[in-house]
MDTraj code that builds the backbone (N, CA, C; nanometers):
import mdtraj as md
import numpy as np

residues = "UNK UNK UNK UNK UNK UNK UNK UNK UNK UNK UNK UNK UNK UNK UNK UNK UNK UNK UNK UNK UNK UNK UNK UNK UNK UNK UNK UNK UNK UNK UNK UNK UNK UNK UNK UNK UNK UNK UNK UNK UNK UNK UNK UNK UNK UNK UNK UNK UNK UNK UNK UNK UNK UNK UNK UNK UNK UNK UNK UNK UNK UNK UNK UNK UNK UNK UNK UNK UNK UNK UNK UNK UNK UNK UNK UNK UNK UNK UNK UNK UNK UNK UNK UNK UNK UNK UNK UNK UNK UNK UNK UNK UNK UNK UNK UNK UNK UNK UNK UNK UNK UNK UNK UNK UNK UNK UNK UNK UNK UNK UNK UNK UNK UNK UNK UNK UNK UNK UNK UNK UNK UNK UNK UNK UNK UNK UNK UNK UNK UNK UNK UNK UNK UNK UNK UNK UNK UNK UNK UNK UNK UNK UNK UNK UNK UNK UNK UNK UNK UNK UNK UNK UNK UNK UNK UNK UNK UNK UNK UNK UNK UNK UNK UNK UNK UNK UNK UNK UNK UNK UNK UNK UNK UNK UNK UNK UNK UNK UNK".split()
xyz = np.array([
    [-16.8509, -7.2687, -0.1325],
    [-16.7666, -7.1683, -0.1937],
    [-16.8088, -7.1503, -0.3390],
    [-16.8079, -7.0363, -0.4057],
    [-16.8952, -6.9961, -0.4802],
    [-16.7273, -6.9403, -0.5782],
    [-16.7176, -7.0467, -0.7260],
    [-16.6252, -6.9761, -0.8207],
    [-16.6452, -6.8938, -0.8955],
    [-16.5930, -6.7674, -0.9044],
    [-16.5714, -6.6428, -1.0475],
    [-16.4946, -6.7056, -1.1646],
    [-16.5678, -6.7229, -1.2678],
    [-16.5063, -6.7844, -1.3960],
    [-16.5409, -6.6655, -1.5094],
    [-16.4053, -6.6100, -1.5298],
    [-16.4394, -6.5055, -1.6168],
    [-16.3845, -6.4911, -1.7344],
    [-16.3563, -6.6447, -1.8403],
    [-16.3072, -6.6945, -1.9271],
    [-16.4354, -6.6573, -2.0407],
    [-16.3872, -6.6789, -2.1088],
    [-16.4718, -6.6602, -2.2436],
    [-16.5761, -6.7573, -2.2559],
    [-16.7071, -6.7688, -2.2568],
    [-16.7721, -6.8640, -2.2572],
    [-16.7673, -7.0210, -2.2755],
    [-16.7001, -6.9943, -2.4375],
    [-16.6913, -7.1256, -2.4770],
    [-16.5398, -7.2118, -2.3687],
    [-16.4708, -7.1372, -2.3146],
    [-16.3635, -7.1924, -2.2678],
    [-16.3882, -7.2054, -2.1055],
    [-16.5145, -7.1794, -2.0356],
    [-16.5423, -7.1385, -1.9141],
    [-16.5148, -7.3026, -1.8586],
    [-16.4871, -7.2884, -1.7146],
    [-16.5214, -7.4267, -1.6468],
    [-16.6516, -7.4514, -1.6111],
    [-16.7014, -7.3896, -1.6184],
    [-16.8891, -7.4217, -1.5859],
    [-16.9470, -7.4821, -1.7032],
    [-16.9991, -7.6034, -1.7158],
    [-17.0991, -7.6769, -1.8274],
    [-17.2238, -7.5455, -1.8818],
    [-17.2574, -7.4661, -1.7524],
    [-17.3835, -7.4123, -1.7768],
    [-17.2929, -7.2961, -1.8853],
    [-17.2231, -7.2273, -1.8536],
    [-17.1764, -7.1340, -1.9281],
    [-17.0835, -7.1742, -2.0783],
    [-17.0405, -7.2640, -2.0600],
    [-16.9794, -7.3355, -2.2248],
    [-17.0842, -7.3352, -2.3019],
    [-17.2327, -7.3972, -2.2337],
    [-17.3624, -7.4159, -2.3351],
    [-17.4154, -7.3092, -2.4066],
    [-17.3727, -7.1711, -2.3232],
    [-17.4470, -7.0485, -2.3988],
    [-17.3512, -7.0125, -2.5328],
    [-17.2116, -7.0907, -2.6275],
    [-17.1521, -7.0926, -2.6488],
    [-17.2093, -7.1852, -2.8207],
    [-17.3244, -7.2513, -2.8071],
    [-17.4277, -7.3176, -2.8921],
    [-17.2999, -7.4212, -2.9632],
    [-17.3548, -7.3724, -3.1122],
    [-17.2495, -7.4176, -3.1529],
    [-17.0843, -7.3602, -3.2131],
    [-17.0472, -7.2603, -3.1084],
    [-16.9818, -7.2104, -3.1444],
    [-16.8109, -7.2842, -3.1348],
    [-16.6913, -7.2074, -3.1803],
    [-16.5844, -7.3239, -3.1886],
    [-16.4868, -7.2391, -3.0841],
    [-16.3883, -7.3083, -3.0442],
    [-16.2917, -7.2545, -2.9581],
    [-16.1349, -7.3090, -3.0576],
    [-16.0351, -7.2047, -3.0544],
    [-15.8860, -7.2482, -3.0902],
    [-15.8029, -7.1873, -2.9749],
    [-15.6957, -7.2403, -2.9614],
    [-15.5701, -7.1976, -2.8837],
    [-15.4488, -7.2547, -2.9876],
    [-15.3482, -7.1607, -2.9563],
    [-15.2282, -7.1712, -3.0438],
    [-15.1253, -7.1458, -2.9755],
    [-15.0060, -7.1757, -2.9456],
    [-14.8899, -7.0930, -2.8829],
    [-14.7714, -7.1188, -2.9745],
    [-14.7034, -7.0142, -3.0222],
    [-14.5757, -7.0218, -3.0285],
    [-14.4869, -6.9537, -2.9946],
    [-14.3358, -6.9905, -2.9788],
    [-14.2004, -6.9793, -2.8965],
    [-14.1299, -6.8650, -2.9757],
    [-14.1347, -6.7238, -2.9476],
    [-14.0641, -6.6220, -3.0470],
    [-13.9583, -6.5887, -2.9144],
    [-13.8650, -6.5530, -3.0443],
    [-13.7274, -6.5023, -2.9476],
    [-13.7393, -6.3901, -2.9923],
    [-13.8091, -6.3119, -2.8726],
    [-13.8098, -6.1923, -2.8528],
    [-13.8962, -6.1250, -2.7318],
    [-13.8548, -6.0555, -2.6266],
    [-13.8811, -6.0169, -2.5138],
    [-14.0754, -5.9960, -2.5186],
    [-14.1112, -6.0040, -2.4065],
    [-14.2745, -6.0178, -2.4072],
    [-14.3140, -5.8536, -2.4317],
    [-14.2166, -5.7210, -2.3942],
    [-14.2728, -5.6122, -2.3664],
    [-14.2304, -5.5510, -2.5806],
    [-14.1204, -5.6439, -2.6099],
    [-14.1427, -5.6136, -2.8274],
    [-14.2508, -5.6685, -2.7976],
    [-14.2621, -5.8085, -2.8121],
    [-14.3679, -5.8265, -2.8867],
    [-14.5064, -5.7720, -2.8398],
    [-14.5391, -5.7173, -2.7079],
    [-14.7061, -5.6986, -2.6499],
    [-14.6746, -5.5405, -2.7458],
    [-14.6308, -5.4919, -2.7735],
    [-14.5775, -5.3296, -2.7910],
    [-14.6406, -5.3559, -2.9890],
    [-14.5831, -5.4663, -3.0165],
    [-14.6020, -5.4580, -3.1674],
    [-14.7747, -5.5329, -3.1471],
    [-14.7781, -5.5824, -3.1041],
    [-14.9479, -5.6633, -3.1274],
    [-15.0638, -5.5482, -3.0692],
    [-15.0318, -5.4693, -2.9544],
    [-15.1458, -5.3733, -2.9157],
    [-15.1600, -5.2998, -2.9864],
    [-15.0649, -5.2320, -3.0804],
    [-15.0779, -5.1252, -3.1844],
    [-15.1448, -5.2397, -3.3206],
    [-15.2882, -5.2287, -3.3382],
    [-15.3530, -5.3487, -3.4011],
    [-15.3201, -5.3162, -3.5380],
    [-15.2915, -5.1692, -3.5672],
    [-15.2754, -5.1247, -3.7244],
    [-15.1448, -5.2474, -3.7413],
    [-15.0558, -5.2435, -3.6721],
    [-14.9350, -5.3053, -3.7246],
    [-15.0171, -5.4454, -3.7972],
    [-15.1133, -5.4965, -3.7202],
    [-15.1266, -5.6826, -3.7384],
    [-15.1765, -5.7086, -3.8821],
    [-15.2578, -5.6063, -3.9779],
    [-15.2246, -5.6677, -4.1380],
    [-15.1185, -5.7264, -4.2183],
    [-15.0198, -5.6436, -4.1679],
    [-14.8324, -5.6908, -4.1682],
    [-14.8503, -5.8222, -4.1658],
    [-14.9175, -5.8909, -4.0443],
    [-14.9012, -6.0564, -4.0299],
    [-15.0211, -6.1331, -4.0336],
    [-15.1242, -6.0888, -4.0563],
    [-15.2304, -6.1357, -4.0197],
    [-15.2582, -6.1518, -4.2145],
    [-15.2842, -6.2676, -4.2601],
    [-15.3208, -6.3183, -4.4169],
    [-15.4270, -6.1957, -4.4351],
    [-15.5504, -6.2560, -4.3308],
    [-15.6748, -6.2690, -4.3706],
    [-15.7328, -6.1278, -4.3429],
    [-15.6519, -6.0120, -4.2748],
    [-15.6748, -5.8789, -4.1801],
    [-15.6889, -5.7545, -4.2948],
    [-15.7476, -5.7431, -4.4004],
    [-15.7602, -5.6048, -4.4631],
    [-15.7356, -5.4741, -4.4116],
    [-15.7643, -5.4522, -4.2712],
    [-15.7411, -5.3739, -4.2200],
    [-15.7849, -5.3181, -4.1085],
    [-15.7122, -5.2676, -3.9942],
    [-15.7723, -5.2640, -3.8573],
    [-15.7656, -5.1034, -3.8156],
    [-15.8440, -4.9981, -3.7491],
    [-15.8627, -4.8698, -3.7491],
    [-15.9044, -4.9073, -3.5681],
    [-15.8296, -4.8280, -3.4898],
    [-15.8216, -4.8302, -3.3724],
    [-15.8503, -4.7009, -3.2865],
    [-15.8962, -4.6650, -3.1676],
    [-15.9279, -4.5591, -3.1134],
    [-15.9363, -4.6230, -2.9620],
    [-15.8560, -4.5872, -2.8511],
    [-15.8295, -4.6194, -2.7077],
    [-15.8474, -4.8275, -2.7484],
    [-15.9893, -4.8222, -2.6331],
    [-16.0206, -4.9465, -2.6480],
    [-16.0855, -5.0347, -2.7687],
    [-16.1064, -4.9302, -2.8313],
    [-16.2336, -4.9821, -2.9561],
    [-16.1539, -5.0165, -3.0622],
    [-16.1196, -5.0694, -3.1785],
    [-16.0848, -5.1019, -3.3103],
    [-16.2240, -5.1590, -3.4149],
    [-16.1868, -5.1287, -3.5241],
    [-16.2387, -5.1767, -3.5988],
    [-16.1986, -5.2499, -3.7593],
    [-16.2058, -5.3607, -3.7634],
    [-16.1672, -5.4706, -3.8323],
    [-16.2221, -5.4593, -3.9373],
    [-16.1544, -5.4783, -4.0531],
    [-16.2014, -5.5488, -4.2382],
    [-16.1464, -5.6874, -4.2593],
    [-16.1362, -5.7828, -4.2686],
    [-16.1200, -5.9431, -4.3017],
    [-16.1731, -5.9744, -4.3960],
    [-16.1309, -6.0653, -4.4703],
    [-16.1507, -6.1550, -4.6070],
    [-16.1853, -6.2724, -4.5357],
    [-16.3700, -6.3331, -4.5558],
    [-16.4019, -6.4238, -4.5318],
    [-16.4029, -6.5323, -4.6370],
    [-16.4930, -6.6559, -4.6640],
    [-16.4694, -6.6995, -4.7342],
    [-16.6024, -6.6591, -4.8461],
    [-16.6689, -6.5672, -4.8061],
    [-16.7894, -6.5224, -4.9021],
    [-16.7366, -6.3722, -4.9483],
    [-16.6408, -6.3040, -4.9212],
    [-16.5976, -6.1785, -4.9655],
    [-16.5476, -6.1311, -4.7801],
    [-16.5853, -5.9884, -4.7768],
    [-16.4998, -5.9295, -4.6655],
    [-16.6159, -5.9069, -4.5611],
    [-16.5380, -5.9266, -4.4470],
    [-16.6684, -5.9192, -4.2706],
    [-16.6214, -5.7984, -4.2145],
    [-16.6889, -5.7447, -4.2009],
    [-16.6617, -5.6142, -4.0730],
    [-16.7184, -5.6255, -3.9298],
    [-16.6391, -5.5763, -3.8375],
    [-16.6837, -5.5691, -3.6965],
    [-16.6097, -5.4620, -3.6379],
    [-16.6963, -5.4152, -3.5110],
    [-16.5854, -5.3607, -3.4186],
    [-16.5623, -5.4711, -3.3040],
    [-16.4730, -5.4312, -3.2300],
    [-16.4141, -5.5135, -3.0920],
    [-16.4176, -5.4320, -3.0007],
    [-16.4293, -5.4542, -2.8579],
    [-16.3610, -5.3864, -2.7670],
    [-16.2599, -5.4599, -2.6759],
    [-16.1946, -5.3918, -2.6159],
    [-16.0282, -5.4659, -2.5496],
    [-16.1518, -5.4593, -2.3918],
    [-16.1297, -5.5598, -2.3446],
    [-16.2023, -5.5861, -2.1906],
    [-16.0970, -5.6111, -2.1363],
    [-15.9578, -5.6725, -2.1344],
    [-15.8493, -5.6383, -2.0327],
    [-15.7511, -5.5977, -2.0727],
    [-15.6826, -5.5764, -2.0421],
    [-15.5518, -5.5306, -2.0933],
    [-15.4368, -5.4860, -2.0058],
    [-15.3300, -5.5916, -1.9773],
    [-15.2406, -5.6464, -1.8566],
    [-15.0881, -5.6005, -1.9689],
    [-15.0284, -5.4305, -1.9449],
    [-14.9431, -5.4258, -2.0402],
    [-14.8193, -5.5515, -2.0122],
    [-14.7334, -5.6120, -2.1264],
    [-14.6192, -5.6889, -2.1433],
    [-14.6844, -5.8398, -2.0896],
    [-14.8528, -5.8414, -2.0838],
    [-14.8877, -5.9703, -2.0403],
    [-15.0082, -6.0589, -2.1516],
    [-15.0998, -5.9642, -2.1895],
    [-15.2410, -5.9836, -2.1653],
    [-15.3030, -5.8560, -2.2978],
    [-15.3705, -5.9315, -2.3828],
    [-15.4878, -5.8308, -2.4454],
    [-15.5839, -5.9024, -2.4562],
    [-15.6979, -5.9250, -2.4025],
    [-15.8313, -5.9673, -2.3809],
    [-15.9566, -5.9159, -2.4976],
    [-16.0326, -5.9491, -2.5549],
    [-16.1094, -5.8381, -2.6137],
    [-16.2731, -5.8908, -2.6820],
    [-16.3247, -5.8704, -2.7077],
    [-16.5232, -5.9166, -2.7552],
    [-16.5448, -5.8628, -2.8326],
    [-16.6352, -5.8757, -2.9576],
    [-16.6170, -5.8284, -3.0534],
    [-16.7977, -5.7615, -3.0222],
    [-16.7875, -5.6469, -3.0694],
    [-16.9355, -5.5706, -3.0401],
    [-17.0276, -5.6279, -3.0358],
    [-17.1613, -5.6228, -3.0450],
    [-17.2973, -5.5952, -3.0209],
    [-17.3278, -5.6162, -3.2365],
    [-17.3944, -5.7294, -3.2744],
    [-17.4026, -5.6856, -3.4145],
    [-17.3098, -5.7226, -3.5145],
    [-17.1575, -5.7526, -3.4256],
    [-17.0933, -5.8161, -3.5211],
    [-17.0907, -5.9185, -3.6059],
    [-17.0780, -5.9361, -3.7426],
    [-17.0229, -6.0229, -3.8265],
    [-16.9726, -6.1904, -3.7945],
    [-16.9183, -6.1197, -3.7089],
    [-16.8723, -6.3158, -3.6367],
    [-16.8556, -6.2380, -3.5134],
    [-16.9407, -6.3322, -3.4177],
    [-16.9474, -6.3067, -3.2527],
    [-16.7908, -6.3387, -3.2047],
    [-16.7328, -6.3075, -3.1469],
    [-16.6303, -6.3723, -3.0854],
    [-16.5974, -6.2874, -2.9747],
    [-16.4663, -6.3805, -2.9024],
    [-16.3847, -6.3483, -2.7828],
    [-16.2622, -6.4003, -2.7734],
    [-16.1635, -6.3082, -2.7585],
    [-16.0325, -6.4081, -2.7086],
    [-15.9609, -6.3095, -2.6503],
    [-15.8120, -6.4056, -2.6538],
    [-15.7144, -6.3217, -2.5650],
    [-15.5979, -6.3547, -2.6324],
    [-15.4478, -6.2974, -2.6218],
    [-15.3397, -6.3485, -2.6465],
    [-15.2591, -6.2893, -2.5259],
    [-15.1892, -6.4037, -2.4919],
    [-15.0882, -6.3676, -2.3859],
    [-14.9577, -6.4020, -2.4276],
    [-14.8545, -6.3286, -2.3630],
    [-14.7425, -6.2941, -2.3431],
    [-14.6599, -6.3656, -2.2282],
    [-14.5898, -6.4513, -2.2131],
    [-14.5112, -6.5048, -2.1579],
    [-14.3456, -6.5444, -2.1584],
    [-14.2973, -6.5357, -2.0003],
    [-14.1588, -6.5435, -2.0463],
    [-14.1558, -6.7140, -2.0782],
    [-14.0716, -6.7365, -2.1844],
    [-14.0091, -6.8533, -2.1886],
    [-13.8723, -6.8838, -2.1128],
    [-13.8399, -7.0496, -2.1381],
    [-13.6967, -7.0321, -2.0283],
    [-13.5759, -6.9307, -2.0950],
    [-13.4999, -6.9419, -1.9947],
    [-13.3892, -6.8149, -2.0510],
    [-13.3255, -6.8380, -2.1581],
    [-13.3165, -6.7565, -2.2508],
    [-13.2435, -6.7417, -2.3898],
    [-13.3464, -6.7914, -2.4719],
    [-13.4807, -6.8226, -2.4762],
    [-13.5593, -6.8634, -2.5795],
    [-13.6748, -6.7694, -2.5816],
    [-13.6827, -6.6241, -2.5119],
    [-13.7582, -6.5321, -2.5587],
    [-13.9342, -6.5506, -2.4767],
    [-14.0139, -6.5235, -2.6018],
    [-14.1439, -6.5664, -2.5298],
    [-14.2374, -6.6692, -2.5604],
    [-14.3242, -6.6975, -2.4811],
    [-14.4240, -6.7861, -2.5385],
    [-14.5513, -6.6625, -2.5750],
    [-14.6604, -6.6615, -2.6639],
    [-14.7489, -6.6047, -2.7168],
    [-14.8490, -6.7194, -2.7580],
    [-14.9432, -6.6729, -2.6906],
    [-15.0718, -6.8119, -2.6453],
    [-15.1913, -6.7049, -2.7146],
    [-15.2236, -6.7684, -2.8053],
    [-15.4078, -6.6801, -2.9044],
    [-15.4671, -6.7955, -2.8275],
    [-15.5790, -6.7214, -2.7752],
    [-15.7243, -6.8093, -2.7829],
    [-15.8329, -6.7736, -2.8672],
    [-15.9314, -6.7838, -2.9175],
    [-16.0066, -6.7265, -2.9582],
    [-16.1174, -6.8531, -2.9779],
    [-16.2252, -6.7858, -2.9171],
    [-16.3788, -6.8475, -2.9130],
    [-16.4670, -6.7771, -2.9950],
    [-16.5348, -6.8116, -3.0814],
    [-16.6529, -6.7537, -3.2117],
    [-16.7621, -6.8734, -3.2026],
    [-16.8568, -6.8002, -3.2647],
    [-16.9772, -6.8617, -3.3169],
    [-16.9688, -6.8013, -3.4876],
    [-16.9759, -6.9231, -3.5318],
    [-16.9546, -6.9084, -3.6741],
    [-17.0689, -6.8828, -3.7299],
    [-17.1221, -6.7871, -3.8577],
    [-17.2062, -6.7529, -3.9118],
    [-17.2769, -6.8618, -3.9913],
    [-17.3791, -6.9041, -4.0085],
    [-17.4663, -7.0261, -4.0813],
    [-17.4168, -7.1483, -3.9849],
    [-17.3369, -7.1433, -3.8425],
    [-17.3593, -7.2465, -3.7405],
    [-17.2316, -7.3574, -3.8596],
    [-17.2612, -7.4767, -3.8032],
    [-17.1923, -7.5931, -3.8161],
    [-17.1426, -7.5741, -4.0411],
    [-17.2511, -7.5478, -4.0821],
    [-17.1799, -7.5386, -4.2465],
    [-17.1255, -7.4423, -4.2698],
    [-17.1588, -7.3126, -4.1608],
    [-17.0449, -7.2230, -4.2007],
    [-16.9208, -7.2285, -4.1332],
    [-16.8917, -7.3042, -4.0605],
    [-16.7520, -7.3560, -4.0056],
    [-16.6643, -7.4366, -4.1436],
    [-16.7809, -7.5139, -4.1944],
    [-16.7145, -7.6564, -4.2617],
    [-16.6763, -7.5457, -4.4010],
    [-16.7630, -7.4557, -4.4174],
    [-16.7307, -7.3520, -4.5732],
    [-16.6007, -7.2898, -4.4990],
    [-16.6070, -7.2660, -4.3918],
    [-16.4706, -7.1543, -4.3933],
    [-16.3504, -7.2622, -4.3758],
    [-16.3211, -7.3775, -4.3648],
    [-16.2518, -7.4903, -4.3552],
    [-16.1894, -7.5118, -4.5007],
    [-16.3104, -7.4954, -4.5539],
    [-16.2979, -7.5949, -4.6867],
    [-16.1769, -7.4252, -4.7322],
    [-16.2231, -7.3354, -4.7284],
    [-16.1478, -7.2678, -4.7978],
    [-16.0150, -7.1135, -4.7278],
    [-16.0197, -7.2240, -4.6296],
    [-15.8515, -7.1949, -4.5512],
    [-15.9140, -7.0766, -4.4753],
    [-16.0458, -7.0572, -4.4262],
    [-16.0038, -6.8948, -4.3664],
    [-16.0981, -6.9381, -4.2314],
    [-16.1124, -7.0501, -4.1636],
    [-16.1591, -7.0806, -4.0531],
    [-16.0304, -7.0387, -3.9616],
    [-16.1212, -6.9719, -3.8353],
    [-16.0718, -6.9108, -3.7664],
    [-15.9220, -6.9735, -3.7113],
    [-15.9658, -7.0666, -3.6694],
    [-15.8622, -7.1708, -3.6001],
    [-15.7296, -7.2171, -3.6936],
    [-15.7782, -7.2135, -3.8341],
    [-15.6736, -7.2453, -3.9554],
    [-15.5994, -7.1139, -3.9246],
    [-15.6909, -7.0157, -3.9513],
    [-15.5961, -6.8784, -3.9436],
    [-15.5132, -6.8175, -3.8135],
    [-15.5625, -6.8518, -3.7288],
    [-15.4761, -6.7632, -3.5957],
    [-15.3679, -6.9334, -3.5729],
    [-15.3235, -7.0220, -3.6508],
    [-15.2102, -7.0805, -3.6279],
    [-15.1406, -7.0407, -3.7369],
    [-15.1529, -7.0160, -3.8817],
    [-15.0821, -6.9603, -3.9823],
    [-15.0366, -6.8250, -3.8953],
    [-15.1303, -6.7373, -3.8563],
    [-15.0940, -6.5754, -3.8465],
    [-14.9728, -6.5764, -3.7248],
    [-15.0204, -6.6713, -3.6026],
    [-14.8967, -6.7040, -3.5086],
    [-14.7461, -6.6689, -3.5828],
    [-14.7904, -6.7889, -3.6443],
    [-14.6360, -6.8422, -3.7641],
    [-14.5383, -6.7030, -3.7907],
    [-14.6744, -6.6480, -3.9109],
    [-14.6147, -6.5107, -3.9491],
    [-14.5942, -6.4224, -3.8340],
    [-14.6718, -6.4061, -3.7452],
    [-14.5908, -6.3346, -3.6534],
    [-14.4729, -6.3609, -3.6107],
    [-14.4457, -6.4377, -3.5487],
    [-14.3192, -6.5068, -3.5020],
    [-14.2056, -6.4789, -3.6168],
    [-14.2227, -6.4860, -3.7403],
    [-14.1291, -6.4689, -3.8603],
    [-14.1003, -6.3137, -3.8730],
    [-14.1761, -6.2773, -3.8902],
    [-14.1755, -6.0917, -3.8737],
    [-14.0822, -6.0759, -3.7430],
    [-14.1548, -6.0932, -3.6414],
    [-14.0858, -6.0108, -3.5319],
    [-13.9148, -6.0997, -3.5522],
    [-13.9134, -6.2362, -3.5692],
    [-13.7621, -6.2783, -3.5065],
    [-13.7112, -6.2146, -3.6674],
    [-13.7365, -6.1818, -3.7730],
    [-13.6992, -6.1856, -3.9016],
    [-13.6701, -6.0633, -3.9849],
    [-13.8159, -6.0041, -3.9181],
    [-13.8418, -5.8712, -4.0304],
    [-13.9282, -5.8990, -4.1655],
    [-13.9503, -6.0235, -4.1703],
    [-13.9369, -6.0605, -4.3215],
    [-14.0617, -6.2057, -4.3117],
    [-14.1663, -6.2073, -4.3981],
    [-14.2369, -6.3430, -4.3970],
    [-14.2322, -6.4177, -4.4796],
    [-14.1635, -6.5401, -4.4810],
    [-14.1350, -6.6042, -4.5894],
    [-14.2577, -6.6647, -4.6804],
    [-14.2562, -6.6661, -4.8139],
    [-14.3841, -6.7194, -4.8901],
    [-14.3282, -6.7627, -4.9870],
    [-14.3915, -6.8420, -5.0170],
    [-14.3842, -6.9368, -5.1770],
    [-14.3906, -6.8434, -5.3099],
    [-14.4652, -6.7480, -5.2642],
    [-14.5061, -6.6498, -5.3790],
    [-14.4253, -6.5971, -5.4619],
    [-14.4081, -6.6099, -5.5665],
    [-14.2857, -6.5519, -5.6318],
    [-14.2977, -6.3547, -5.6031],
    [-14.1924, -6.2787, -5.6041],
    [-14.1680, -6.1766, -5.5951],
    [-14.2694, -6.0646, -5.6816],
    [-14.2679, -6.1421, -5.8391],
    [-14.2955, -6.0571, -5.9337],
    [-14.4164, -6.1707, -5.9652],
    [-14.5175, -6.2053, -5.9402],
    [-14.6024, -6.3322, -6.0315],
    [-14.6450, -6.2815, -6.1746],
    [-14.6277, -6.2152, -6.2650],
    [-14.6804, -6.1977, -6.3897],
    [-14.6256, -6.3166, -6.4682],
    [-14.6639, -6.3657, -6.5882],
    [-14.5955, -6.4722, -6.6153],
    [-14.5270, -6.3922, -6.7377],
    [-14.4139, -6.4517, -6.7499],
    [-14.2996, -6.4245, -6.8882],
    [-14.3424, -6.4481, -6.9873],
    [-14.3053, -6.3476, -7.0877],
    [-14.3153, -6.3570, -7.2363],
    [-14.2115, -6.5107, -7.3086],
])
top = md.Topology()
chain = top.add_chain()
for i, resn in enumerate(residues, 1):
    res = top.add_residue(resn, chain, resSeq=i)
    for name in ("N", "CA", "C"):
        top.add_atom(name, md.element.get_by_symbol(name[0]), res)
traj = md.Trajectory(xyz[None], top)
């Protein structure tokens, strides 16, 4: 019997297919928002909304399946496009980032019911090959914008937005300093 594994490389069950994956990194994240799976898939597919929550997202420009991304790396700003490869409405957005991109990647975020009265679960995966390999992982580490640092912060803020409206920060309101 012959298995279809049609996971993202780095996350595949096949050894042979994780390897084409080099040295690239894999994250998963889930957190518990109280709020129905068909808000929240409704606010995350419309990608313009995700600068709102996303730190590191300058800005996202969208057309059917295609978007295209601005991000603050840790050397200045990366551009790419993506395309959405599945898309399961109130479940599922799947997506690969073009041909040429900036940082190779793949992931998905899903949508799940949680038990009753606690809303949904929202599961990011995301698999990349980091640019300059193993030191450009450890540079984007060192200065908070590795992938995996970021899609558990951006979770966060999501989850705060949607149950809130509102993302809480340390930042003072006004930062200029007083006379």
């Amino acid at each position: 019997m012959t298995m279809s594994d049609d996971a993202p490389a780095a996350t595949a069950k096949s050894s042979d297919r994780r390897a084409e994956t080099g040295d690239g990194s894999v994250s998963v994240h889930t957190e518990t928002i109280n709020r129905s799976r068909a808000e929240l898939y409704a606010f995350w597919r419309d990608f313009t909304n995700l600068p709102r929550v996303m730190e590191n997202v300058v800005s996202v420009t969208a057309d059917g399946k295609l978007s295209h991304w601005t991000v603050t790396g840790p050397n200045g700003n990366l551009e790419w496009d993506a395309e959405i490869i599945e898309d399961v409405p109130d479940r599922l957005i799947a997506w690969r980032s073009a041909e040429g991109a900036d940082i190779e990647h793949s992931g998905c975020i899903e949508f799940r019911d949680a038990p009753p009265g606690r809303g949904s679960w929202v599961t990011a995966t995301i698999a990349y090959k980091p640019p300059a390999g193993i030191i450009g992982k450890a540079v984007a580490k060192l200065s908070q914008k590795e992938p995996a640092i970021q899609s558990r912060r951006d979770l966060r803020r999501f989850k705060q937005y949607c149950e809130t409206g509102e993302i809480a920060t340390s930042t003072p309101p006004n930062p200029q300093p007083q006379s």
